[in-house]
FITOR-691703 format. One record per residue (C-alpha): residue number from 1; z, y, x. Coordinates in Angstrom, 1 decimal, decimal comma. Example, Ala and Ser with C-alpha at 12.3 -4.5 7.8 and 13.67 -1.06 7.14 Angstrom:
rec resi = 1 Z = 7,8 Y = -4,5 X = 12,3
rec resi = 2 Z = 7,1 Y = -1,1 X = 13,7
END
This chain:
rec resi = 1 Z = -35,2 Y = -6,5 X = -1,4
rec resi = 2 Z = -33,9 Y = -9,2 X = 0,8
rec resi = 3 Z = -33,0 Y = -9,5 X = 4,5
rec resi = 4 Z = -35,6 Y = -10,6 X = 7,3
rec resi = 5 Z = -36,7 Y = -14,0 X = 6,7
rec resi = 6 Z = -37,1 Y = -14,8 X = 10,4
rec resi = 7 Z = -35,7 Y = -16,9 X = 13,0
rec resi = 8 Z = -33,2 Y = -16,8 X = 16,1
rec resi = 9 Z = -35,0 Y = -17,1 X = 19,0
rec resi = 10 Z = -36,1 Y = -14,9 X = 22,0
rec resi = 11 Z = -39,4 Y = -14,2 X = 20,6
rec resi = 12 Z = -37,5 Y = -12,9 X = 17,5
rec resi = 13 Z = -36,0 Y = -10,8 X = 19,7
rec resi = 14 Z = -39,0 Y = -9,3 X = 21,7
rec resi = 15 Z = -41,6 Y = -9,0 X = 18,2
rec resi = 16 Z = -39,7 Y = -6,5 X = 17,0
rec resi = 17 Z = -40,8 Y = -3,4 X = 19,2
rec resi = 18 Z = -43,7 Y = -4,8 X = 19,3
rec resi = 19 Z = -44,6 Y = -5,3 X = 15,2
rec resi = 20 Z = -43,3 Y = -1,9 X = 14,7
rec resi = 21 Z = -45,4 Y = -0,6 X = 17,0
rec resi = 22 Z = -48,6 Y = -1,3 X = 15,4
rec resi = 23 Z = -47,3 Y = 0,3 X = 12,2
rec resi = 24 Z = -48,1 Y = 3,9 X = 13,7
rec resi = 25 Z = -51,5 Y = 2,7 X = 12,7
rec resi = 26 Z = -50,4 Y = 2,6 X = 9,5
rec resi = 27 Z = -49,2 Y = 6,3 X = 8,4
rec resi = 28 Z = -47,7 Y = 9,3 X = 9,5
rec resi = 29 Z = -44,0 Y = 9,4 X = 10,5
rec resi = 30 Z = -44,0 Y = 12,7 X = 8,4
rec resi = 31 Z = -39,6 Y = 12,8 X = 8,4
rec resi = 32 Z = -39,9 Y = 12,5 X = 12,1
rec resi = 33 Z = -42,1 Y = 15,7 X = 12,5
rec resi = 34 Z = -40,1 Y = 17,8 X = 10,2
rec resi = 35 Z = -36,6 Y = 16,5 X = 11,9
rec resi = 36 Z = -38,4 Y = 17,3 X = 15,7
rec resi = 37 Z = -40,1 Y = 20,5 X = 14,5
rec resi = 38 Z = -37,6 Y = 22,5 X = 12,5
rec resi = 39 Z = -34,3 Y = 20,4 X = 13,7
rec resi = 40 Z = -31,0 Y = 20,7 X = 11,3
rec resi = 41 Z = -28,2 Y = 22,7 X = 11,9
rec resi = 42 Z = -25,2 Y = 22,1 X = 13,5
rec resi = 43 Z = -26,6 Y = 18,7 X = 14,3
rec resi = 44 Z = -26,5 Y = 17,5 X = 18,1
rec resi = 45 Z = -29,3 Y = 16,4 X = 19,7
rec resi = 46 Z = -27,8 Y = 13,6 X = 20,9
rec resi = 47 Z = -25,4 Y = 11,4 X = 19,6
rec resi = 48 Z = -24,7 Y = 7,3 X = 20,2
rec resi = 49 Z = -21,7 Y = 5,3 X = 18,8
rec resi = 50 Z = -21,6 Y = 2,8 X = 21,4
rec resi = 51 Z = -18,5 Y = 1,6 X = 20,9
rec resi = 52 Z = -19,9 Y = -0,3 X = 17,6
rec resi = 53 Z = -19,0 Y = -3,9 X = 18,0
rec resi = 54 Z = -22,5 Y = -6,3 X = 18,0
rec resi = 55 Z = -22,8 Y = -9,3 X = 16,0
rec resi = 56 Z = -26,4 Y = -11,1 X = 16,9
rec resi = 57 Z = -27,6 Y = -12,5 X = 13,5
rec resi = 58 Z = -28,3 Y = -16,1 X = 12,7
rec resi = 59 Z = -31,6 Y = -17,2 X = 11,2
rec resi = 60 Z = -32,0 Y = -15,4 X = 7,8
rec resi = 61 Z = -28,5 Y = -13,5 X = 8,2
rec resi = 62 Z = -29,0 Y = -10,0 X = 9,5
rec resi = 63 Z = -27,3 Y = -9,2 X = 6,2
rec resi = 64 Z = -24,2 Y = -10,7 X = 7,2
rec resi = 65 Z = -24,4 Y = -9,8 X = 10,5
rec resi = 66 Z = -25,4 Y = -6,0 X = 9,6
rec resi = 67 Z = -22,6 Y = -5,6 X = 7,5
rec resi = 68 Z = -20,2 Y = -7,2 X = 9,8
rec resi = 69 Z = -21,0 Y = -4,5 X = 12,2
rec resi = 70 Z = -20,3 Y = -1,7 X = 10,5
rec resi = 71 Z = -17,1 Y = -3,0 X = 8,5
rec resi = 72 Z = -15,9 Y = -3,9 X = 12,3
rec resi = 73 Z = -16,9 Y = 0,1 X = 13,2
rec resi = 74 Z = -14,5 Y = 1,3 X = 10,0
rec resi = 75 Z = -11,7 Y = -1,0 X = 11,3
rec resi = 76 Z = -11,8 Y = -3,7 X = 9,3
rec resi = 77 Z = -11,9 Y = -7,1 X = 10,7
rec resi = 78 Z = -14,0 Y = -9,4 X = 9,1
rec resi = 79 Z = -17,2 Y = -11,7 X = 11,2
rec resi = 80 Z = -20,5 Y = -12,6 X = 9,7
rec resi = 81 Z = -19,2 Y = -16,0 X = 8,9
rec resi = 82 Z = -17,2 Y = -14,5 X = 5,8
rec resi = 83 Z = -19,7 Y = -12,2 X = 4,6
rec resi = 84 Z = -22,4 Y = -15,2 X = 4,1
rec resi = 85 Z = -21,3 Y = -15,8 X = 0,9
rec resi = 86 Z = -20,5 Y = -12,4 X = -0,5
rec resi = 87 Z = -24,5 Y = -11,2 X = 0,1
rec resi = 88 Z = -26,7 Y = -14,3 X = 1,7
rec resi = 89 Z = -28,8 Y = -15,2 X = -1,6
rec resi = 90 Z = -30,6 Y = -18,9 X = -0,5
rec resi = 91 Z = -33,2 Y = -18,6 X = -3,0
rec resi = 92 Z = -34,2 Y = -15,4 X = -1,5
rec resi = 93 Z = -33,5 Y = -16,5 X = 1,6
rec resi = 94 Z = -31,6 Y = -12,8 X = 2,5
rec resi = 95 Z = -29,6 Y = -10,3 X = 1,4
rec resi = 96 Z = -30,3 Y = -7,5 X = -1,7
rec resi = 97 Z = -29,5 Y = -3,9 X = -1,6
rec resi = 98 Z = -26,6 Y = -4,6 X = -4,1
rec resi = 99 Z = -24,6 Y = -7,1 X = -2,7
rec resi = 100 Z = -24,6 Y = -5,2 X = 0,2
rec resi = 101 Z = -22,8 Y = -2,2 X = -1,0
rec resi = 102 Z = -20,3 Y = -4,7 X = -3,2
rec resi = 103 Z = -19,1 Y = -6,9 X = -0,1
rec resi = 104 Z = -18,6 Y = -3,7 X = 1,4
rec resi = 105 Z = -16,2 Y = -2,8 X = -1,2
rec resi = 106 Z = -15,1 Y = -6,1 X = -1,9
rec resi = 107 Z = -14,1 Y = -5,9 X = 2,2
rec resi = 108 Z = -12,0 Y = -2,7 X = 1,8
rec resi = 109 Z = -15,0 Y = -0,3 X = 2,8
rec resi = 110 Z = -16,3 Y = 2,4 X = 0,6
rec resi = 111 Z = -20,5 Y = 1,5 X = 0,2
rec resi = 112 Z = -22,5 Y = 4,4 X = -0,3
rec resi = 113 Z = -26,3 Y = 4,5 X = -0,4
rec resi = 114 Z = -27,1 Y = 8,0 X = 1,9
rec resi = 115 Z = -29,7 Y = 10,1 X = 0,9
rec resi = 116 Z = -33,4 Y = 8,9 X = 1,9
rec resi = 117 Z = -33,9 Y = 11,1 X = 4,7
rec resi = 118 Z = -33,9 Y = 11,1 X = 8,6
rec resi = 119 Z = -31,7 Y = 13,8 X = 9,0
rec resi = 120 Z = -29,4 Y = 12,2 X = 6,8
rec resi = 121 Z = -29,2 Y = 9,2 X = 9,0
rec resi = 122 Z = -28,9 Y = 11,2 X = 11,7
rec resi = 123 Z = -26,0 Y = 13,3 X = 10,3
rec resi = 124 Z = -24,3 Y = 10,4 X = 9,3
rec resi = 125 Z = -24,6 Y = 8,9 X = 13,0
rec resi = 126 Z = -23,5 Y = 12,6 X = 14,4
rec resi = 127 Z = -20,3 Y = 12,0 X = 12,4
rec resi = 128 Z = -19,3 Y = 8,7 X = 13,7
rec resi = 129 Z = -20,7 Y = 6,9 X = 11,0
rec resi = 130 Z = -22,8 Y = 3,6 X = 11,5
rec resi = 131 Z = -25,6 Y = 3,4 X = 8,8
rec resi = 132 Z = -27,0 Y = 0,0 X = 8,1
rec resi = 133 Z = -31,0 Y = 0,2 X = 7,5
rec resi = 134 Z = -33,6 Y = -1,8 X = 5,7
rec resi = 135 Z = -36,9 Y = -1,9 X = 7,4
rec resi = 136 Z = -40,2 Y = -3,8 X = 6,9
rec resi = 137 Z = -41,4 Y = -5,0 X = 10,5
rec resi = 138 Z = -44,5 Y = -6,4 X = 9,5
rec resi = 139 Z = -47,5 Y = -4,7 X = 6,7
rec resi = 140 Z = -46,9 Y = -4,2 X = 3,1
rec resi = 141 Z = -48,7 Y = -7,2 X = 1,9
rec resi = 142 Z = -46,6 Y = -9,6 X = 4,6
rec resi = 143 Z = -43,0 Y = -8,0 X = 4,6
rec resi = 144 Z = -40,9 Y = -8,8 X = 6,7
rec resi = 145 Z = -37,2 Y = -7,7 X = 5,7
rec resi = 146 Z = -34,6 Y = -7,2 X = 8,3
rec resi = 147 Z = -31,2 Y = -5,0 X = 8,1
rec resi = 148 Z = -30,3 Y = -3,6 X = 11,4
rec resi = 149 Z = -27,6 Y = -0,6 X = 12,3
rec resi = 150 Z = -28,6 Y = 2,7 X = 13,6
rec resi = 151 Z = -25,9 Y = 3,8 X = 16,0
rec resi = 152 Z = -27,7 Y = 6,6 X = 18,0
rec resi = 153 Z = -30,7 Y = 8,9 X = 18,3
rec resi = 154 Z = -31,9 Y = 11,2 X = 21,0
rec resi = 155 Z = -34,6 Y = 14,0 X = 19,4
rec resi = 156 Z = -35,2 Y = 15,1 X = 23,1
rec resi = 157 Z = -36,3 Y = 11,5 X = 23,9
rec resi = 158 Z = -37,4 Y = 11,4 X = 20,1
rec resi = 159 Z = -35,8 Y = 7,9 X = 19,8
rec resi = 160 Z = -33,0 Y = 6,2 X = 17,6
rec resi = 161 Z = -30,7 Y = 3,3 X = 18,8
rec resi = 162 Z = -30,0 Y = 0,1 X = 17,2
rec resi = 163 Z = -28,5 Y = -2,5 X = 16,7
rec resi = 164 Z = -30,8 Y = -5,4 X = 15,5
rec resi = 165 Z = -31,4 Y = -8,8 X = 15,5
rec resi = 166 Z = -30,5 Y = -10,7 X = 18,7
rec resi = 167 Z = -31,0 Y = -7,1 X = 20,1
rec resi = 168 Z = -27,5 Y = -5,7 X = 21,4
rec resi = 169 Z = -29,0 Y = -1,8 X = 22,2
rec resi = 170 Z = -32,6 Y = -1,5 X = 20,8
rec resi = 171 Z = -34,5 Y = 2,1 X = 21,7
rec resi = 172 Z = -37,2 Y = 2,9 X = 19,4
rec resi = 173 Z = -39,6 Y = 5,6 X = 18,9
rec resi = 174 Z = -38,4 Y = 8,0 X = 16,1
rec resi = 175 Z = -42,0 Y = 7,6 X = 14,6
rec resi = 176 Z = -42,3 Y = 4,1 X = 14,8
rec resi = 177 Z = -38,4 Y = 3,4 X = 13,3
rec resi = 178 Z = -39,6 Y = 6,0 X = 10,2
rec resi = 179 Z = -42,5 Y = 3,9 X = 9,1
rec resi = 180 Z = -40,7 Y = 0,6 X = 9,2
rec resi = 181 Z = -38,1 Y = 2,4 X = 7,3
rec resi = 182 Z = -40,2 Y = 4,1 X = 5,3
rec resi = 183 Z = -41,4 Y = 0,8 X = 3,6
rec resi = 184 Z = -37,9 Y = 0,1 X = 2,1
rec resi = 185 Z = -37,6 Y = 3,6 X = 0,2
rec resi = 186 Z = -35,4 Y = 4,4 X = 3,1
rec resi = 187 Z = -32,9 Y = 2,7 X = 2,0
rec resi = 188 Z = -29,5 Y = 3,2 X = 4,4
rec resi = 189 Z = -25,7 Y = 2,8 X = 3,5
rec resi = 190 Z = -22,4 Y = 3,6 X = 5,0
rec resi = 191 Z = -19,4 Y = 1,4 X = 4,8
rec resi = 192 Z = -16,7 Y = 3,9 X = 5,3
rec resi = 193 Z = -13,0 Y = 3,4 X = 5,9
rec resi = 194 Z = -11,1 Y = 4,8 X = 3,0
rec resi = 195 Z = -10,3 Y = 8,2 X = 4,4
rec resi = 196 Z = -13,3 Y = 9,2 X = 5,8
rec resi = 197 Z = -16,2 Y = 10,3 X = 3,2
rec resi = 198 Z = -19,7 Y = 9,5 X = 4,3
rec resi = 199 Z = -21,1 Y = 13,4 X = 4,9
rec resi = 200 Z = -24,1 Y = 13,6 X = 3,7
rec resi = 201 Z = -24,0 Y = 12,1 X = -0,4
rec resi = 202 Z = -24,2 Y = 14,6 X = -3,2
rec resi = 203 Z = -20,6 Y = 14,5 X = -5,2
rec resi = 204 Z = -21,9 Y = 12,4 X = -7,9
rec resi = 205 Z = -22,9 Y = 9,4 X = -5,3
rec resi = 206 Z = -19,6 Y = 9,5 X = -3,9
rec resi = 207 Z = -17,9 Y = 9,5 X = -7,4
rec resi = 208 Z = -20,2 Y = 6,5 X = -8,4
rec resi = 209 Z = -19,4 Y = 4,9 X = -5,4
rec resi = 210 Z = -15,4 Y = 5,1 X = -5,5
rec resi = 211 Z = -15,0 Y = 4,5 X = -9,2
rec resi = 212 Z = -17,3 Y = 1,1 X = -8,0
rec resi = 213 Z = -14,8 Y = 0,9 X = -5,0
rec resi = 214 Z = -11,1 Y = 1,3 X = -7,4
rec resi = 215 Z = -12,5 Y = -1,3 X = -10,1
rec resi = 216 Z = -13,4 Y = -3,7 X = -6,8
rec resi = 217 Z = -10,5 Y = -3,1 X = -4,4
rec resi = 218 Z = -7,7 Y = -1,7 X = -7,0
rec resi = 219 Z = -6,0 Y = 1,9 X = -6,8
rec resi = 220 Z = -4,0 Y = 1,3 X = -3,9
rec resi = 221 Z = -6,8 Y = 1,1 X = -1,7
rec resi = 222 Z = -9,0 Y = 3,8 X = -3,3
rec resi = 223 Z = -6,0 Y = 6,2 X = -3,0
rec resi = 224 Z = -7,3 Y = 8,2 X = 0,5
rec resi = 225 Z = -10,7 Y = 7,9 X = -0,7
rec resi = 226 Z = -9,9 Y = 10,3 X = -3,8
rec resi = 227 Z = -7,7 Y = 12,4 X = -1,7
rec resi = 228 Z = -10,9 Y = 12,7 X = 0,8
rec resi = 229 Z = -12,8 Y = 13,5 X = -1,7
rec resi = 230 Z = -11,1 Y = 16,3 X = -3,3
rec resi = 231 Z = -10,9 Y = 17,8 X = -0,3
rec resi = 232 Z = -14,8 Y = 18,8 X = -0,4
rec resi = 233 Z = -14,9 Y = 18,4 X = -4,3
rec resi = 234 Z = -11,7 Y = 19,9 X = -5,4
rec resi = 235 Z = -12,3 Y = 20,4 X = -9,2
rec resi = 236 Z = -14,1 Y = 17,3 X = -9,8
rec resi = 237 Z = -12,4 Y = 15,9 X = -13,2
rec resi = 238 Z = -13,1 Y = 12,4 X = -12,2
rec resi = 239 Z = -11,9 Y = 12,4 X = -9,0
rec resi = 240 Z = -8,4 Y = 14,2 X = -9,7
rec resi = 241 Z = -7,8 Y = 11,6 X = -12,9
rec resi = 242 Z = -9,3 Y = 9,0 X = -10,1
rec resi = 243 Z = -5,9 Y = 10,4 X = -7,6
rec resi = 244 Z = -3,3 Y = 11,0 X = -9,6
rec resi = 245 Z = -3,8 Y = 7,4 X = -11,1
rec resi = 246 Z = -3,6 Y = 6,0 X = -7,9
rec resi = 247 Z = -0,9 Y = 8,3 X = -7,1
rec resi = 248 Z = 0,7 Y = 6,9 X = -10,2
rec resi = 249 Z = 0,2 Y = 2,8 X = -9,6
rec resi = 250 Z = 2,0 Y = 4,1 X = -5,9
rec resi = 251 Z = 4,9 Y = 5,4 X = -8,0
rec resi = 252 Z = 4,3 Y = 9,0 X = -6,5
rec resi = 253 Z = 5,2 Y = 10,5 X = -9,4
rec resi = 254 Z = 6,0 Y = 14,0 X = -8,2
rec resi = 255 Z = 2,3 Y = 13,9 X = -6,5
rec resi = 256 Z = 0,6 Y = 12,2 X = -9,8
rec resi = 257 Z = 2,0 Y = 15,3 X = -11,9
rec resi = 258 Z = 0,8 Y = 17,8 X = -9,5
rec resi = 259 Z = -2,7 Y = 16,5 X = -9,3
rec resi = 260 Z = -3,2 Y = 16,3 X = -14,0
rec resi = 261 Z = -1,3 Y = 19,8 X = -14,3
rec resi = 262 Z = -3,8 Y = 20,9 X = -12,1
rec resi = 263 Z = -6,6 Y = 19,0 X = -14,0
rec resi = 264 Z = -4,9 Y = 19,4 X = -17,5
rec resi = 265 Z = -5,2 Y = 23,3 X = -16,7
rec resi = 266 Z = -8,9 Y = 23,2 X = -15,9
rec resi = 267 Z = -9,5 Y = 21,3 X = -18,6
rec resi = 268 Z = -6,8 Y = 21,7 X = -21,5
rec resi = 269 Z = -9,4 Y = 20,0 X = -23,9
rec resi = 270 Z = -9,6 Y = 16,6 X = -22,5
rec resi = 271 Z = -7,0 Y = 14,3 X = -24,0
rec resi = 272 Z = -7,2 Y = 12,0 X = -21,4
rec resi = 273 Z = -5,7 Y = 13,9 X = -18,7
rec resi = 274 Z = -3,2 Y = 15,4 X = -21,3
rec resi = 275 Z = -2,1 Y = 11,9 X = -22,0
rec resi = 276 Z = -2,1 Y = 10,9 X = -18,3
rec resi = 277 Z = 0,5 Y = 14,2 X = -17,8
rec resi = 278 Z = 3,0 Y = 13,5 X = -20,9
rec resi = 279 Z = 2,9 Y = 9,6 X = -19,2
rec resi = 280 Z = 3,7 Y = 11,0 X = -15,9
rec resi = 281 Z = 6,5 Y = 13,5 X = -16,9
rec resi = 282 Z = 8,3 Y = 10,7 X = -19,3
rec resi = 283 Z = 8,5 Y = 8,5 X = -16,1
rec resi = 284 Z = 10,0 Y = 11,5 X = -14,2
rec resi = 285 Z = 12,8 Y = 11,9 X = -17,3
rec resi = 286 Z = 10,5 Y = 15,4 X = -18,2
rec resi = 287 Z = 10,9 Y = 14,3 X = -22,1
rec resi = 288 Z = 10,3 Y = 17,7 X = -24,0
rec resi = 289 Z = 7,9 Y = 18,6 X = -21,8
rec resi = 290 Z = 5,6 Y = 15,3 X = -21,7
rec resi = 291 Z = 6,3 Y = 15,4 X = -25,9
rec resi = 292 Z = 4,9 Y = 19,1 X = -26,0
rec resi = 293 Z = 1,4 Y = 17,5 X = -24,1
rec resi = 294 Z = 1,7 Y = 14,6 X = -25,8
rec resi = 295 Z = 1,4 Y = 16,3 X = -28,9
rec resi = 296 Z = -1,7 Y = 18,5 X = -27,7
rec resi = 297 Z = -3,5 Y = 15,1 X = -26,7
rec resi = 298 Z = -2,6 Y = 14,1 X = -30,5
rec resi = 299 Z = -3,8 Y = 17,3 X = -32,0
rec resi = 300 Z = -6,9 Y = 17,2 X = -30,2
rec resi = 301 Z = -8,3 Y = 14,1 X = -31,7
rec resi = 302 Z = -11,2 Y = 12,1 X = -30,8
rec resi = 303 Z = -11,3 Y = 8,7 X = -28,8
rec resi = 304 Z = -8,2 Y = 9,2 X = -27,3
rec resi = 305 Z = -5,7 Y = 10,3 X = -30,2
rec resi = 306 Z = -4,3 Y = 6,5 X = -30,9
rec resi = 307 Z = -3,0 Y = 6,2 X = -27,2
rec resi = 308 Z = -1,5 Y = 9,6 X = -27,3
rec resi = 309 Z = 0,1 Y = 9,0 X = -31,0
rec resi = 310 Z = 1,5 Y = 5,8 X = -29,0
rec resi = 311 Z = 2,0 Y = 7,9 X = -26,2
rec resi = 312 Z = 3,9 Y = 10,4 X = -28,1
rec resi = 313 Z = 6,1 Y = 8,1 X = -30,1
rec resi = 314 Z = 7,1 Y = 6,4 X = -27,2
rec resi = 315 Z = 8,4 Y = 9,9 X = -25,8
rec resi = 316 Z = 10,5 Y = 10,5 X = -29,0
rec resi = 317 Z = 11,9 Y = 7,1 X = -28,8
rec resi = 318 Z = 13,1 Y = 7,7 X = -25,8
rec resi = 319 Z = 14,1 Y = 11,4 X = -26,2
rec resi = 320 Z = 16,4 Y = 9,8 X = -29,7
rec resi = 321 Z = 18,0 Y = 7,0 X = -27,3
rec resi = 322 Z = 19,4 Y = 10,2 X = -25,1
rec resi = 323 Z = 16,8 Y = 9,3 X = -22,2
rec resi = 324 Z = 15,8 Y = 11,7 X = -19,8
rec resi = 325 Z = 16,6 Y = 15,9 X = -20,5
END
C-alpha cells in the first residue's frame, strides 16, 4: 500500500479529523471496545512520548517523514530528505509497507511489523516505542493512504496521540483512529535501536526481522540485537548461531565459544553449530578440542559435512605445524 497521496497545505492539515470522523459511520471500532472494556495488564492508562522529534511531511512524503520520526526517536540521526529515496516510489506516488521496514534497517534500526492489535500499539507506546501507522482517511473505494506516528493514548480520555501530517500533536478518538487503521490490516511497525527489542512480536517476528536486519546492516550492528533477544528467547537456535557470529566477526572469541557450547549442547545434532565451535576453539589455539567437534560435524553428515571435512583438515594442519596446544 502506498503513502497518502495528498498535498501540504493547511486544509491538509485540518481534513484529517474531520474525514476520519465520518468513518464511525462506517463500522464498529470493535479493538477499541475490547481495549476500554476489559483493559490489558500491567499497561498504563496513560502514556505519551513527547519528546519524539516532528518532521511535517512534504506533498506525497509522509513516508519519509514517518520514518524519519521514529529513527530520530531510536537515536539515529537521519531527516526526511535522505529517506526519499530509500521508500518514496513516484509511480505510486508513496511509500509501500516493505520499503519501510528495509530503510529502517538499511538506517541502522531494527523494522518489525507489531502484531495487528490496539493493545499492541498501545504496549509498544507504554514501552517507549514510537509505532509508525498506516491508515485510510477517506472510504474504501477512494483511499486515501497516509503514515503517521502514534506517540500516546489516554483510555480514560479514550484518545491516541499523533503525529501526522503537518499536524505536530494530533488527539483523536480511539474509535475513530481504529477504523482508519482498520482499513490497512492494521498495519504498524517499530524501528528499534539495536538494543532494545520491540515488546510485543512473537519470537519468530523478531528472528525474521534481525536475520533481515544482519544481512542489511552486517554483524557488527546486529550484535545487541541478538544479545536482546536472547535475553527473552534464550534457547532460540537461530538467535545464539545469530550472537556468537557476531561475537565472532568482533573477535570476542572467549564470548563466541560460550554462546555455540551452549547451543552445540542443546543441540549436539546440528553440524552447523558444531562447525561454528571447532572454528572458534582453533582461533583461540583449542586444537584437540575444536578437532574432536570438528570430527562430530564430519561424522554427522548431511549439508554441512564438506565445510567441516575442510574445517577439520584445517585443524590437523595446524595441530602438525605445532600450532596451538
Amino acid at each position: 500500500m502506498q503513502g497518502e497521496r495528498g498535498r501540504t497545505s493547511p486544509w491538509l492539515g485540518s481534513v484529517f479529523v474531520w474525514l476520519a470522523a465520518m468513518l464511525l459511520l462506517a463500522g464498529c471500532a470493535t479493538q477499541t471496545q475490547s481495549l476500554l472494556m476489559r483493559g490489558v495488564p500491567d499497561l498504563p492508562r496513560r502514556a505519551e512520548l513527547s519528546s519524539t522529534p516532528f518532521h511535517p511531511q512534504e506533498r506525497y512524503q509522509c513516508g519519509p517523514a514517518a520514518l524519519a520520526m521514529s529513527l530520530n526517536a531510536a537515536g539515529i540521526a537521519v531527516g526526511p530528505e535522505a529517506l526519499v529515496s530509500q521508500v518514496f516510489v513516484p509511480a505510486r506516488e508513496g511509500s509501500l509497507q516493505p520499503e519501510m521496514l528495509a530503510a529502517a534497517r538499511r538506517n541502522g534500526a531494527v523494522g518489525v511489523v507489531i502484531p495487528p492489535r490496539l493493545d499492541a500499539l498501545a504496549a509498544e507506546i507504554a514501552a517507549g516505542n514510537p509505532v509508525i501507522v498506516l491508515q485510510n482517511l477517506s472510504l474504501p473505494l477512494f483511499p486515501l493512504w497516509h503514515y503517521a506516528v502514534a506517540i500516546g493514548y489516554d483510555l480514560d480520555a479514550e484518545t491516541i496521540v499523533l503525529r501526522s501530517g503537518i499536524t505536530e500533536r494530533l488527539e483523536m478518538p480511539l474509535s475513530t483512529f481504529e477504523n482508519t487503521w482498520a482499513r490497512s490490516g492494521y498495519w504498524g511497525m517499530v524501528a528499534a535501536p539495536p538494543g532494545r527489542i520491540p515488546v510485543t512480536p512473537g519470537e519468530a517476528a523478531i528472528v525474521d526481522s534481525l536475520v533481515a536486519f544482519e544481512r542489511t546492516a552486517g554483524s557488527a550492528k546486529v550484535r545487541g540485537a541478538y544479545q536482546a533477544a536472547l535475553k527473552r528467547w534464550p534457547d532460540n537456535l537461530t538467535l545464539q548461531v545469530g550472537f556468537g557470529n557476531a561475537a565472532f566477526a568482533a573477535g570476542d572469541l572467549k564470548t563466541a565459544e560460550s554462546v555455540f557450547r551452549r547451543a552445540a549442547d542443546a543441540h549436539p545434532k546440528n553440524a552447523a553449530v558444531l562447525n561454528n565451535l571447532a572454528t572458534v576453539l582453533a582461533d583461540m589455539g583449542e586444537l584437540d578440542r575444536a578437532a574432536d567437534i570438528a570430527a562430530r560435524a564430519v561424522a554427522l553428515g548431511g549439508p554441512w559435512q564438506e565445510e567441516a571435512e575442510a574445517t577439520l583438515r584445517s585443524i590437523r594442519s595446524a595441530r602438525k605445524a605445532g600450532v596451538g596446544r
